[in-house]
C-alpha positions as CSV (number, residue, x, y, z in Angstrom):
1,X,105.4,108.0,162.5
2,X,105.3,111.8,163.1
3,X,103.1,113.3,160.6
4,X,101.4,116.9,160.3
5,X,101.3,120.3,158.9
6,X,103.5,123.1,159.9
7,X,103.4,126.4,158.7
8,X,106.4,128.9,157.9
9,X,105.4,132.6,159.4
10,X,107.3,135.4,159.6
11,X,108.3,139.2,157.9
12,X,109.3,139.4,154.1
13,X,112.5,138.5,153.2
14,X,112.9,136.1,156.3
15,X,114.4,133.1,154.6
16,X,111.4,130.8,154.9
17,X,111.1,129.5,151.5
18,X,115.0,129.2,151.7
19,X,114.2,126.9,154.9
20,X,111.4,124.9,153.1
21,X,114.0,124.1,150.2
22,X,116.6,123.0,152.3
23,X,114.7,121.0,154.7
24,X,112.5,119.6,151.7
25,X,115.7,119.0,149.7
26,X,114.6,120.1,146.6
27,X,113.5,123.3,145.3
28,X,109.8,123.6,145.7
29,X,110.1,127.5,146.6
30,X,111.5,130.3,144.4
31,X,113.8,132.6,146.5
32,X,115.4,136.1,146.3
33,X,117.0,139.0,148.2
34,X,114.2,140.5,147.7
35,X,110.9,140.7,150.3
36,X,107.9,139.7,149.0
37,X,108.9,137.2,146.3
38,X,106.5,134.4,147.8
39,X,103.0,135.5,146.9
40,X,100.9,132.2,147.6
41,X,100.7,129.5,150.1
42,X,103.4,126.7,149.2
43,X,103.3,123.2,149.8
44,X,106.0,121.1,150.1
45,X,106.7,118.1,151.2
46,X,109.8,116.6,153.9
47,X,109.8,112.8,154.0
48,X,112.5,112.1,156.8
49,X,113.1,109.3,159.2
50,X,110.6,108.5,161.6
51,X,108.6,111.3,159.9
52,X,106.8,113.2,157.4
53,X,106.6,117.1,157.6
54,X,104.0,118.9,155.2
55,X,105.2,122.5,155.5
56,X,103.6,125.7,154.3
57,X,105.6,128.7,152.8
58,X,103.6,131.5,153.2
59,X,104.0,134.8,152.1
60,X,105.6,137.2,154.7
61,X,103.4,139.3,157.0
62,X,103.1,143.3,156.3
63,X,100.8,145.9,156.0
64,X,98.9,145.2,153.1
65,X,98.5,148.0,150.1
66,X,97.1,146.4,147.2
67,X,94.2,144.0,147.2
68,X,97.3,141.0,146.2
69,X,99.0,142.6,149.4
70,X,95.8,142.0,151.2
71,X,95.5,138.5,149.7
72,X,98.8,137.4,150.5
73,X,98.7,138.5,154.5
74,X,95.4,136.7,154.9
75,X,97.3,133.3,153.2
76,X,99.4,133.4,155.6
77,X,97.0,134.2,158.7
78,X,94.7,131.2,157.4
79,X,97.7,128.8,157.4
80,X,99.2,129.2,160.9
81,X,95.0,128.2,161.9
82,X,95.1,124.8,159.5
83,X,98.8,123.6,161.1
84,X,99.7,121.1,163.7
85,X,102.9,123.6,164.3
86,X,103.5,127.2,163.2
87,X,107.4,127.7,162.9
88,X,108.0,131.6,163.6
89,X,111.3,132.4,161.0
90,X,113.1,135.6,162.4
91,X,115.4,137.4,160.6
92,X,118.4,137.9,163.3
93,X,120.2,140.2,161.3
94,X,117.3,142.7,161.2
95,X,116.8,144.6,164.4
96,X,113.2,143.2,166.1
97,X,110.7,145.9,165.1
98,X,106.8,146.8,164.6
99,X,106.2,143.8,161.9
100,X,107.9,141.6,164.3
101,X,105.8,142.6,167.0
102,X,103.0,142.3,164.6
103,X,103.3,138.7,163.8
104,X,104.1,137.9,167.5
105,X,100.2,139.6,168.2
106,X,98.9,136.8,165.6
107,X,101.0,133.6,167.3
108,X,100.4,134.6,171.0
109,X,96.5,133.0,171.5
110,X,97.5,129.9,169.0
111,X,96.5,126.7,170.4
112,X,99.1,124.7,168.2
113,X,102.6,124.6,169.4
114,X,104.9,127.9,168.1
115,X,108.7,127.1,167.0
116,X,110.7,130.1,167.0
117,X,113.7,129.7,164.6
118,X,116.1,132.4,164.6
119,X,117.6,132.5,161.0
120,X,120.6,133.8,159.4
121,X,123.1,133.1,162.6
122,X,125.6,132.4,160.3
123,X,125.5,136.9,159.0
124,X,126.2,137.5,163.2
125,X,128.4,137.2,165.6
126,X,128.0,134.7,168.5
127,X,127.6,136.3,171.8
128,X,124.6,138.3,170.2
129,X,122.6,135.0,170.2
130,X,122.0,134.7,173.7
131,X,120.8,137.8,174.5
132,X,118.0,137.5,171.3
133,X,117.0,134.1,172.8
134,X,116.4,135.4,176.2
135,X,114.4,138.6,174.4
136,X,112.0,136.2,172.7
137,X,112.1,133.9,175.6
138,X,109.9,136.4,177.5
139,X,107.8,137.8,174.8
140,X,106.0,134.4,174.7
141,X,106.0,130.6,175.5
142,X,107.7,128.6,172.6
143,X,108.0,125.4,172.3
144,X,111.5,125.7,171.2
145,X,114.0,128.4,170.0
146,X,116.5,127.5,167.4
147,X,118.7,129.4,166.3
148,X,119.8,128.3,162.5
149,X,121.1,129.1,159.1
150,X,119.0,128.0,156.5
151,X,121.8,129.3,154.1
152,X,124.3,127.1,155.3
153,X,121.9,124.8,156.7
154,X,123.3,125.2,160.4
155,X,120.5,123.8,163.1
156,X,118.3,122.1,160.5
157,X,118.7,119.1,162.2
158,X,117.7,120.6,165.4
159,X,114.9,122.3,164.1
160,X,113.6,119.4,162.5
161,X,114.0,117.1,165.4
162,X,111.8,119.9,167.3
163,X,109.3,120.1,164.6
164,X,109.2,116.5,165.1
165,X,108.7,116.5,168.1
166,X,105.7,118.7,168.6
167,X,103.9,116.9,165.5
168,X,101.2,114.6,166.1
169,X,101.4,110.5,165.5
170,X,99.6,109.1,162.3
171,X,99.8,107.7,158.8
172,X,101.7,109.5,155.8
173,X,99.8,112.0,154.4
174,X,101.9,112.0,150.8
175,X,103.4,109.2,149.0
176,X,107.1,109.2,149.3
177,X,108.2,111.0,146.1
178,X,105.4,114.0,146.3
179,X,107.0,117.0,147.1
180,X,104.2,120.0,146.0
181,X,100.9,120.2,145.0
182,X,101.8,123.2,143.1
183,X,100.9,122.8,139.1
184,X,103.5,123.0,136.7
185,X,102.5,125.8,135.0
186,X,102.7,127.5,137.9
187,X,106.0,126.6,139.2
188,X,107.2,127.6,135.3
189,X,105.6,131.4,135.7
190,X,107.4,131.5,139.5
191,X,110.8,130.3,138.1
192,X,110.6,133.2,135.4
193,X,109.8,135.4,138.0
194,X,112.8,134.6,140.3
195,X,114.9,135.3,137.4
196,X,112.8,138.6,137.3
197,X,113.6,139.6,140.3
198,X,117.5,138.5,140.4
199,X,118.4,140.5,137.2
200,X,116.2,143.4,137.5
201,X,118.1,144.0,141.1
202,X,116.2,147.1,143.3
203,X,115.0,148.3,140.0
204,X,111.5,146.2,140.1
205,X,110.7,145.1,143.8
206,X,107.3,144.1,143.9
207,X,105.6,145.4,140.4
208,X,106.5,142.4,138.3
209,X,104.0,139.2,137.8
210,X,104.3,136.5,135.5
211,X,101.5,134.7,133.3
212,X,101.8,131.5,131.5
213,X,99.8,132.5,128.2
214,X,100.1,129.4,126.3
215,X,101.4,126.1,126.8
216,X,102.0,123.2,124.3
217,X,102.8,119.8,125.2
218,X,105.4,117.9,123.4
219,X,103.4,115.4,120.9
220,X,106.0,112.5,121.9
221,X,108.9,111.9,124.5
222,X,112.0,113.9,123.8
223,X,110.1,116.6,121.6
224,X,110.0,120.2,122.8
225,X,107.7,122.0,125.5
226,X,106.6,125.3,124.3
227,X,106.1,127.6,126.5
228,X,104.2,131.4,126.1
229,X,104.8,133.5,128.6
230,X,104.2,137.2,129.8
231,X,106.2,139.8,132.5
232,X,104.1,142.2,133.4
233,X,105.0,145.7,134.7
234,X,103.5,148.5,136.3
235,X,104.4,151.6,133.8
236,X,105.7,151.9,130.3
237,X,109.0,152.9,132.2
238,X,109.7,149.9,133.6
239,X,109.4,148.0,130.1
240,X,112.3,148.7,128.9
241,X,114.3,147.5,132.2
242,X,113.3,144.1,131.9
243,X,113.8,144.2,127.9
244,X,117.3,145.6,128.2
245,X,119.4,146.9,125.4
246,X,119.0,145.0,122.1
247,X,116.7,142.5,124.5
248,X,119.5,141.1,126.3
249,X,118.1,141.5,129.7
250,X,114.6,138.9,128.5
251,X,117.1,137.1,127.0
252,X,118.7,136.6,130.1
253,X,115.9,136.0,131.8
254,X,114.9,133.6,129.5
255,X,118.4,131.8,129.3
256,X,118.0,131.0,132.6
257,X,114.4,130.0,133.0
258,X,114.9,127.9,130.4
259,X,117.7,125.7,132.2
260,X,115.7,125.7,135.4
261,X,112.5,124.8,133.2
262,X,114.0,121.5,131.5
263,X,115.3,119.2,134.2
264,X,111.8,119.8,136.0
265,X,110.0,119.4,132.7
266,X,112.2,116.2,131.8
267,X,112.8,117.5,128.3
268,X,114.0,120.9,126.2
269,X,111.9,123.8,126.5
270,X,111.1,126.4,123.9
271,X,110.2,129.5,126.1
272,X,109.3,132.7,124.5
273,X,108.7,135.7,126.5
274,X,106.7,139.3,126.2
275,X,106.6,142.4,128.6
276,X,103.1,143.8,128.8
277,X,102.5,147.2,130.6
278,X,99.8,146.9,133.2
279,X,99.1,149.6,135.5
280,X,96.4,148.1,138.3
281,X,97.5,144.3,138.1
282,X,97.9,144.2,141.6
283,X,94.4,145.4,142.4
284,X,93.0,143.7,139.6
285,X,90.8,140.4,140.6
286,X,91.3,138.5,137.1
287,X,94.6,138.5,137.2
288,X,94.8,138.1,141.0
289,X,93.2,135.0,140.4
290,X,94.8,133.7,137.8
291,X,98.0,134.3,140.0
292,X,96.3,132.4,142.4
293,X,95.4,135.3,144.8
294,X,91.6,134.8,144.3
295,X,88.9,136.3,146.2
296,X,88.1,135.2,149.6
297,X,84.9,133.9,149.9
């Protein structure tokens, strides 16, 4: 069978943890409007026909201001060098600019294969396509341009069959039903955070991060999961955004975690939440690393 590792590169907000989900077919990757909501490299895990695709999310390339900034560009750079196939995402609705040309500088001198996938065709009209494919054509030699939706999962098949394609034969890597190495506790703190960063709108971009403080397993099957958590914020200003009026924004927040929490958790979930002011967090190497944006040694 075709088995190997492919990484997912591109800008912020290019829809590559939208196109791990949908390939994967199961949500492994928190998503949002937003740039910047995937943080760490993501594993996750496509068992197909004929094949077995091991794809890293990565965060999205920019210039870096903040050591977690920092942190999350070099994730990315390191996981385009340990994949059998880097899939460039490009946002086709977004007019090709310095960050493109940016991540473009970094795929040029790759040995491994490069699939560019042109995302969200479904937000343009036709007869642009063409033209965007011969652009890229000529910046450098892929080993395939696809244009695709992974919205309305247009071209995934495509894509795949490419990815496919370029991968090298071998064994499964993963036992049919793994789909992330990612702990649990960690998938919990990112599911908060989605709902974060969907409620919270343009009013929080990147200055939110979420800590699991305490967790309690249930003593027997069926019994409750409790769940400490905390949102931490950049200024005593933003506090009261995520709190809301009378707390019915963290109530939201939690609402919703919660029902994303239980199915994946197989049983009810008592989740409690607190907002904690925190001014440096993003330059701030113990809680970098207990995000999972540690040092690199």
């Amino acid at each position: 069978m075709k088995v190997g590792y492919v990484s997912l590169i591109g800008r912020p907000n290019a829809g590559k943890s939208t196109l791990m989900n949908a390939i994967v077919g199961d949500k492994v990757a928190i998503t949002s409007n937003k740039p910047q909501t995937t943080r760490t490299k993501i594993l996750g895990v496509a068992h197909l026909d004929g094949g077995q695709i091991a794809f890293l999310d990565t965060p999205g390339i920019h210039k870096p201001v903040h050591r977690m900034n920092q942190r999350m560009v070099d994730d990315a750079i390191d996981a385009m060098r340990e994949a059998d196939v880097v899939v460039a995402v490009i946002d086709v609705t977004e007019k090709p600019g310095s960050g493109d040309h940016f991540v473009m500088d970094r795929l040029v001198n790759l040995q491994q294969p490069v699939i560019l996938a042109l995302n969200k065709i479904d937000a343009i009209k036709k007869n642009e396509l063409l033209p965007l494919m011969a652009g890229y054509s000529k910046a450098m030699k892929f080993a395939a341009i696809v244009p695709i939706s992974a919205f309305t999962k247009e071209g995934l098949d495509g894509l795949t069959k490419e990815i496919l394609a370029a991968l090298p034969e071998g064994e499964a890597l993963f036992d049919q039903d793994f789909l992330t190495d990612q702990p649990m506790r960690a998938m919990a703190a990112e599911l908060i955070r989605e709902k974060v960063l969907r409620y919270t709108r343009d009013e929080l971009p990147y200055t939110t991060a979420v800590m699991i403080e305490q967790w309690v397993e249930p003593e027997k099957p069926g019994a409750i999961t409790n769940i400490f958590a905390t949102i931490l914020v950049e200024n005593d200003s933003q506090k009261p955004i995520v709190i809301g009026k009378g707390g019915e924004m963290i109530k939201r927040i939690g609402t919703d975690a919660r029902k994303d929490l239980e199915p994946l958790l197989g049983g009810k979930v008592f989740l409690e939440l607190h907002v904690k002011v925190k001014d440096d967090w993003r330059d701030n190497e113990r809680i970098l690393y207990e995000l999972g944006l540690s040092r690199k040694r």
